[in-house]
C-alpha positions as CSV (number, residue, x, y, z in Angstrom):
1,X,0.0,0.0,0.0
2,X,3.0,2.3,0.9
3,X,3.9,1.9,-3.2
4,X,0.5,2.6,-4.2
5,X,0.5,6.2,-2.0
6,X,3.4,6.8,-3.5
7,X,2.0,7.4,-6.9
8,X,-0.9,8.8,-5.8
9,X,1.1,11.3,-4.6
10,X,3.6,11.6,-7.4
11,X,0.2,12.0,-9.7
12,X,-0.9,14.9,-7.6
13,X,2.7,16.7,-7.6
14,X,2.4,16.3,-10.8
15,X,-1.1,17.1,-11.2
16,X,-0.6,20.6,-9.7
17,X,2.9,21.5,-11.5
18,X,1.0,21.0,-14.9
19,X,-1.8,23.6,-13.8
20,X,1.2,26.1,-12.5
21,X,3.1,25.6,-15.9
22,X,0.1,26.3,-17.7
23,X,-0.8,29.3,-15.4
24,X,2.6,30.9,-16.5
25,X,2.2,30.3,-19.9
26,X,5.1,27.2,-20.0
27,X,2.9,24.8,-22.5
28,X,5.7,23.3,-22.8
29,X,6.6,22.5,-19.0
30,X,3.1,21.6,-18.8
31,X,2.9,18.7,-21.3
32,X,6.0,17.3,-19.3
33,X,3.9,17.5,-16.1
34,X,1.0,15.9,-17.8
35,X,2.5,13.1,-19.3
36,X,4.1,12.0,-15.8
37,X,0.5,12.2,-14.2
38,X,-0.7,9.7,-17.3
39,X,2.3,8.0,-16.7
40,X,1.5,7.7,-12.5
41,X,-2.1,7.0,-13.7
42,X,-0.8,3.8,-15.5
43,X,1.4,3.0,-12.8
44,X,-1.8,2.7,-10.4
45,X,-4.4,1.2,-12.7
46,X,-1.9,-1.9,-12.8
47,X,-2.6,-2.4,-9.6
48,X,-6.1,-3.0,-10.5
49,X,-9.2,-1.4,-8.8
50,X,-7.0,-1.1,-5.6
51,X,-4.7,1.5,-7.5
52,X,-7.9,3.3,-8.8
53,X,-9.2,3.5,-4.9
54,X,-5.8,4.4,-4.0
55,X,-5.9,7.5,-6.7
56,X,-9.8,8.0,-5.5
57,X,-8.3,9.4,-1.5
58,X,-7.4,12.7,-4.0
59,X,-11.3,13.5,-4.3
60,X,-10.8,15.2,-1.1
61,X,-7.3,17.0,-1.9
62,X,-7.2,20.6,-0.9
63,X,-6.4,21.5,-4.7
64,X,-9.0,22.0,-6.8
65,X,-7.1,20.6,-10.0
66,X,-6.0,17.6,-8.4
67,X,-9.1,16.9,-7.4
68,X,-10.2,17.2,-10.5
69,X,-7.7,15.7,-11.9
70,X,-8.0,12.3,-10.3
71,X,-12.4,12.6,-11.2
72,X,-11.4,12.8,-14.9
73,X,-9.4,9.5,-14.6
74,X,-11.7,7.8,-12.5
75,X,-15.1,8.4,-14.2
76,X,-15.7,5.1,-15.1
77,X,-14.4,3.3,-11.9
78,X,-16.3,5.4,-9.3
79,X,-18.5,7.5,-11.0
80,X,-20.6,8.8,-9.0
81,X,-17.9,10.3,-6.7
82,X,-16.2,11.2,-9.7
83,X,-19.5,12.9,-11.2
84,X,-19.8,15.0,-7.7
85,X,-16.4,16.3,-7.8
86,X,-16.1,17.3,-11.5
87,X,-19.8,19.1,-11.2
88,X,-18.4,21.0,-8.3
89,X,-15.4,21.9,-10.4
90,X,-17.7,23.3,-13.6
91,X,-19.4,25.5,-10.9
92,X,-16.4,28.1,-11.1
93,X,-14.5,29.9,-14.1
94,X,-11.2,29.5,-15.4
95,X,-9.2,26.6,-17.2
96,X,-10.0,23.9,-14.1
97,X,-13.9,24.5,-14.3
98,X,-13.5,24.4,-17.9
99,X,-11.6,21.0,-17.9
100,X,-14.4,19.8,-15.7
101,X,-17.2,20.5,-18.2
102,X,-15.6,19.2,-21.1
103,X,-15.1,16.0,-19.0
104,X,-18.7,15.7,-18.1
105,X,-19.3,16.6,-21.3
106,X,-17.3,13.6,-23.1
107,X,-18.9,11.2,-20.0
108,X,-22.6,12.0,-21.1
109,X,-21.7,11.7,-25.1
110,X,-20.2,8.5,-24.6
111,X,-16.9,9.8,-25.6
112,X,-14.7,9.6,-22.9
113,X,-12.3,7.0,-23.0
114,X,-9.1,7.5,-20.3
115,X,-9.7,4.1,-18.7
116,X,-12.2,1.6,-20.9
117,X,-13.7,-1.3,-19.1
């Protein structure tokens, strides 16, 4: 379990120096950032649905786009929870509101496709 916490928490360092990069206008930086969080992601759903709890304890991070985040990802594996904090997301304005629409949006259309069944 200590392993699995370990990536959770590398996917929210991770998670939160991609928004920051973006924030300062470092695409670049950014797209470094995100592909370690995919990359921590993958780590975690080898572990099966443990992994995927493991990344769920972030629904309750103090950051907003970890949060966030970690909904997008799990959609499909606890989707409800998942639903509730991307909905509370979309409330706000700005790119991390944003990214939680278009994320509920692709969940309704059928579209989204980060972790298929």
């Amino acid at each position: 379990m200590e392993d699995l916490q370990r990536i959770v928490e590398e996917f929210a360092r991770h998670a939160a120096a991609q928004t920051e990069a973006i924030m300062r206008g470092d695409p670049k930086t950014g797209n470094k950032h995100a592909k370690q969080s995919l990359a921590a992601f993958k780590q975690l759903k080898a572990h099966g649905d443990a992994g995927r709890d493991a990344l769920a304890t972030l629904f309750t991070d103090p950051r907003m786009d970890v949060r966030t985040a970690a909904a997008v990802f799990l959609l499909r594996h606890r989707t409800v929870d998942a639903k509730a904090v991307l909905e509370e997301a979309a409330k706000g304005t700005g790119l991390i509101p944003f990214e939680a629409q278009e994320a509920l949006k692709r969940w309704e259309e059928g579209t989204w496709s980060l972790d298929p069944a």
